[in-house]
N, C-alpha and C positions, 0 to 999 in steps of 0.2 A: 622234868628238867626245867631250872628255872633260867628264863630268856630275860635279857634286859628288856624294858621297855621299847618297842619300836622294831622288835624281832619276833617271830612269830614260828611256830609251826603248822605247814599249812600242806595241801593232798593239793600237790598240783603234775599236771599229767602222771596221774595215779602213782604217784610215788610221793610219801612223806618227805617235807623238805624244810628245813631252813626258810625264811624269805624275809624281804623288807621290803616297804615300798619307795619307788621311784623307780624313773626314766631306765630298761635295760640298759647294759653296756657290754655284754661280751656274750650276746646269743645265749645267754640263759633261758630256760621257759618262766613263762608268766602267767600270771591269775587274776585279770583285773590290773592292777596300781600294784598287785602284788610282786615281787621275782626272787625267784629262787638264789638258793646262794651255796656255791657249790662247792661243798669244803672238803673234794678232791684238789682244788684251786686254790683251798685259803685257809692257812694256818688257824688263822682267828676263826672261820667260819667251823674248824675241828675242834677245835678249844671247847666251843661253846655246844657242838653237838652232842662232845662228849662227858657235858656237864660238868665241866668248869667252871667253879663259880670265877668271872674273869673282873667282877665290879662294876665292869660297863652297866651306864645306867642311862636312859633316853636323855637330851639334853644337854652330855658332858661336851666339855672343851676337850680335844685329843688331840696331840702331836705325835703322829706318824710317819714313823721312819722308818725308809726302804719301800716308799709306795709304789714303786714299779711303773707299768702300766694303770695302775687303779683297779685294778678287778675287786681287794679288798677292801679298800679306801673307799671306795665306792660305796657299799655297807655301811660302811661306819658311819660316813658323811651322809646315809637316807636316816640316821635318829641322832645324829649329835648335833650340838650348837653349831662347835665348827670343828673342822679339821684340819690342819695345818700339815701339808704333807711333802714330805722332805723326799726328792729323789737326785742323784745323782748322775745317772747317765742318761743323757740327750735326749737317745730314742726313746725309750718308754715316757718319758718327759710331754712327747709333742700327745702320745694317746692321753695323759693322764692331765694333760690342761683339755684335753676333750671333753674327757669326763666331766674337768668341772665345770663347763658353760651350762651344766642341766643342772648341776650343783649350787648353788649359790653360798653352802656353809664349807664347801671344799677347797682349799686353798691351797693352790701347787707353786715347791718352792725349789726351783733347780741349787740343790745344796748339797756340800758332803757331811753326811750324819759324825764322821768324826769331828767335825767342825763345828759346835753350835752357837761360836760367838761370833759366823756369818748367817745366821738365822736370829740372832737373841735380838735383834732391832723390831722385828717383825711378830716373831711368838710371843706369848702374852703370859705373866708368868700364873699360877698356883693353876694347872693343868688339873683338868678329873685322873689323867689316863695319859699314859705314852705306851704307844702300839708299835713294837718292833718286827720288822721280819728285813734285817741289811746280811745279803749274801758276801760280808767282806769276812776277811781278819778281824779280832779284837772286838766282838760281840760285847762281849760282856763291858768291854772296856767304853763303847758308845752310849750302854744303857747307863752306867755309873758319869760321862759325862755329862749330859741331856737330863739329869735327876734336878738341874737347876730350874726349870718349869715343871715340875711338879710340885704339887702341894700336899701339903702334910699328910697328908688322908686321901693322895692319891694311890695309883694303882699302875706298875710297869705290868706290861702285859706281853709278853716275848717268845718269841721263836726261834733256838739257838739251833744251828744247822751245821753239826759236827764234820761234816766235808768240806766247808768254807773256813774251819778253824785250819783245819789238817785233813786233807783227804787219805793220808796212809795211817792217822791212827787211830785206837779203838775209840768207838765213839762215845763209849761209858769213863774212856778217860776225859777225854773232852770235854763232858758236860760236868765232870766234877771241878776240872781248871774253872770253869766257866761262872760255874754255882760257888765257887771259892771267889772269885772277885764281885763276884755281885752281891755278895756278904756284906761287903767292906761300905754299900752303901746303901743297902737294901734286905730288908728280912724280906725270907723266901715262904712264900703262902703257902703255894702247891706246883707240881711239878706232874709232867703225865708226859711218855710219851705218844707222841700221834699215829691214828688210823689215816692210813692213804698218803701221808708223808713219812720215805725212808729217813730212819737217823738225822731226827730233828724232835727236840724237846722243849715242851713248851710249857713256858715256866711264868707263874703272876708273883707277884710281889710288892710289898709295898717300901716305905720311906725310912731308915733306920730312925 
């Protein structure tokens, strides 16, 4: 399995894991500097166990949308330059500027991802990487927004989550609406659906 830079596979409390290093944030086990990263927890941390190539590469700029509380953001911001991380509701807002006071490349921005021309003062454009995982409506339609900080030779890297489209319908239809609009701005790399996340596909993709 090949891991980006600054991601590792490592035996900690006797279980092969995931890990990066930096400061815990949500009672993970730890190895040293090392922590586990628990991709029951984290779309991206599935992606990549389950050999995705996702292009994430140590050092990139990444704009993250849908950062939650940080659990994954967190990850990404212990090997990237920086992380620019886009959340919109409050509460996870107040945990995920927590996270980044151990962070220094983690950068939390109370925003709505449909919106990014109340973020474009701030994010910086020709992005490595836009890391999606936003539980609204119109997936597809926020990653084909937000393509404006990416650079040519970047990488969308997304988690579409067929019950926030539509919870009554089939979720193979969903992903195909979904993979139909992200055409229109973006060729589609690879597509897999996830172990340990129900009906949620997770799709990389680069720049048309």
């Amino acid at each position: 399995m090949a891991l980006p830079e600054g991601v590792a596979s490592r035996e900690i409390d006797g279980e092969e894991r995931l890990a990066t290093q930096g400061p815990p944030v949500y009672g993970e086990p730890v190895d040293g500097d090392w922590r586990a990263w628990d991709v029951r927890r984290s779309k991206l941390g599935a992606m990549l166990d389950a050999g995705m190539d996702t292009g994430l590469a140590g050092d990139d700029r990444v704009l993250y949308l849908g950062a939650a509380n940080g659990t994954t953001a967190s990850h990404v911001a212990d090997l990237a330059r920086v992380v620019y991380a886009v959340e919109f509701a409050s509460r996870p807002m107040g945990d995920l500027v927590d996270v980044a006071e151990s962070r220094d490349t983690l950068v939390p921005l109370l925003k709505n991802a449909h919106q990014p021309e109340t973020y474009a003062h701030v994010v910086e454009a020709d992005l490595d990487a836009i890391v999606q995982d936003v539980a609204t409506r119109g997936q597809a339609r926020v990653a084909c927004a937000n393509r404006r900080f990416l650079a040519e030779d970047g990488r969308l890297i997304a988690a579409i989550k067929a019950r926030s489209e539509d919870a009554t319908a089939d979720p193979e239809t969903v992903f195909d609406a979904a993979l139909d609009e992200l055409r229109t701005t973006y060729e589609v790399l690879d597509t897999r659906r996830l172990a340990h996340h129900a009906d949620h596909l997770a799709v990389v993709a680069r720049p048309n």
